[in-house]
N, C-alpha and C positions, 0 to 999 in steps of 0.2 A: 202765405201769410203776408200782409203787408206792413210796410213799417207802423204804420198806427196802430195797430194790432199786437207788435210786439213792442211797442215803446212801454209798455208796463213788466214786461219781462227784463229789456232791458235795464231800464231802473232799479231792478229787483239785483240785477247781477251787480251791476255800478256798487249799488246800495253794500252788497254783500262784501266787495273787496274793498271798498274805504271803510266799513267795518272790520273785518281784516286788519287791514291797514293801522286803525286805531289803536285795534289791540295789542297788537307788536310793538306800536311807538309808544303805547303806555307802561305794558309792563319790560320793555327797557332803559325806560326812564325811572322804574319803579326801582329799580335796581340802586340807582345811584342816592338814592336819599332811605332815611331811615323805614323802615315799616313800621306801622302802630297798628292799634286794631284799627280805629276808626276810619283806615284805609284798605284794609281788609274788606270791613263789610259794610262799606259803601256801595259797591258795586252791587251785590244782588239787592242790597234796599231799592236801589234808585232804579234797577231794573225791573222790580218786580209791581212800578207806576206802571209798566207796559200790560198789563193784568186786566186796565180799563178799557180796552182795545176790545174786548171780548163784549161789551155792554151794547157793541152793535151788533145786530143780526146776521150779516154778511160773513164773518169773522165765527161767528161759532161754530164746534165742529162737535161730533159724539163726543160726550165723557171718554168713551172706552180710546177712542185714536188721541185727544188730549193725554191720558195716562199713557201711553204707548210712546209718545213721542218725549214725556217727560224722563221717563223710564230709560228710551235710548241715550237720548243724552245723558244723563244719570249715569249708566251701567254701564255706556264705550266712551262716549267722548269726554266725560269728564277724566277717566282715567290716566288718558296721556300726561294731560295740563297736574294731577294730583305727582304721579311721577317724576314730571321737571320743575316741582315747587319745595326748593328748599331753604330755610332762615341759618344765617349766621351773623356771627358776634365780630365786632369789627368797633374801635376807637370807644365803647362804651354803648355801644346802639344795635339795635337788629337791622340787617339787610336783608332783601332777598338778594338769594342768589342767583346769579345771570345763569341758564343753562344755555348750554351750545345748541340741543336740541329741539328747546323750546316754540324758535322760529320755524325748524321744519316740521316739529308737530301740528303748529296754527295754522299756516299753509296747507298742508296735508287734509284738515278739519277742515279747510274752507273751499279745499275742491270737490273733500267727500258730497261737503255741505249742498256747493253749486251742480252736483252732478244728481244728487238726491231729489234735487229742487225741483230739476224737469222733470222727473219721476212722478213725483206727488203731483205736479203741476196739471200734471194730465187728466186726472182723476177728482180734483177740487178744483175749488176757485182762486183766486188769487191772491183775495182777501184771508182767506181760510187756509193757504198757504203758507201766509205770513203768523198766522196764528199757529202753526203748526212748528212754524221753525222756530217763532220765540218762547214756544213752550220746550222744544228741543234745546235748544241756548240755554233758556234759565237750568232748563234740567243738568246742564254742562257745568252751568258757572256757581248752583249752589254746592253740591258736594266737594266741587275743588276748595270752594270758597270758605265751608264749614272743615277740611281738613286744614288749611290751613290756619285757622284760628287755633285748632287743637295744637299745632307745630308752634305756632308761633306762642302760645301759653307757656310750653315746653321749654324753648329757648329761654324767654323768657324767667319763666324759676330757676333755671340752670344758672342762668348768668346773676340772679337776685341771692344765690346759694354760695357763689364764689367769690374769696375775696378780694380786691381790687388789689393790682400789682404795684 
């Protein structure tokens, strides 16, 4: 294979670990300042603009591998990220909580991720690749994202129930 030939792949990998990347520096940053909802679920709204991706033809894949890939993510990879997402009560405000784990869960997830990639990659296109993994992603990032609104409700009453010392 020659380098033009894989210059889309590797952009695909680039791409994959400053994604990566991102996410790790966001939700440690996320840590240090209060959590609201409206920061909760920003993330799947403003992901789920990536949905228009699909309105080209290149990019679409069967319904049935769409559902299958949302489903994965959904049912393995969200679970990690649900497990290392915990709120706590701190000066009068909710935090999330830093997990120790959390970084080697996203790592973990992003080599599954990179090693899944040439897998599918062989068998689709690369357009339809990308369709595939940010249907895997959203599927990751709505279920965490929707527990932790239910978590963070929770907190929330707890601490609107107790009274101030």
């Amino acid at each position: 294979m020659s380098v033009t030939n894989s210059m889309p792949q590797i952009f695909s990998l680039v791409g994959s670990l400053v994604a990566g990347a991102t996410v790790i520096a966001v939700r440690l940053r996320a840590t240090t300042k209060p959590a609201t909802m409206r920061k909760i679920i920003a993330p799947p709204l403003g992901m789920a603009t990536g949905f228009l991706m699909f309105v080209s033809p290149l990019v679409r894949v069967p319904l049935t591998w769409g559902l299958a890939a949302f489903l994965i993510g959904a049912l393995f990879f969200s679970y990690p990220l649900i497990l290392t997402s915990r709120f706590e009560v701190a000066n009068g405000h909710i935090y999330l909580k830093r997990s120790k784990m959390f970084i080697v869960i996203i790592v973990a997830l992003l080599a599954v991720r990179i090693l899944l990639h040439d897998v599918v990659e062989r068998y689709v296109s690369i357009p339809q690749t990308a369709g595939l993994f940010f249907l895997l992603a959203f599927g990751m990032l709505l279920p965490w994202r929707l527990v932790m609104v239910k978590r963070f409700k929770a907190v929330e009453r707890q601490m609107l129930k107790q009274p101030e010392a």
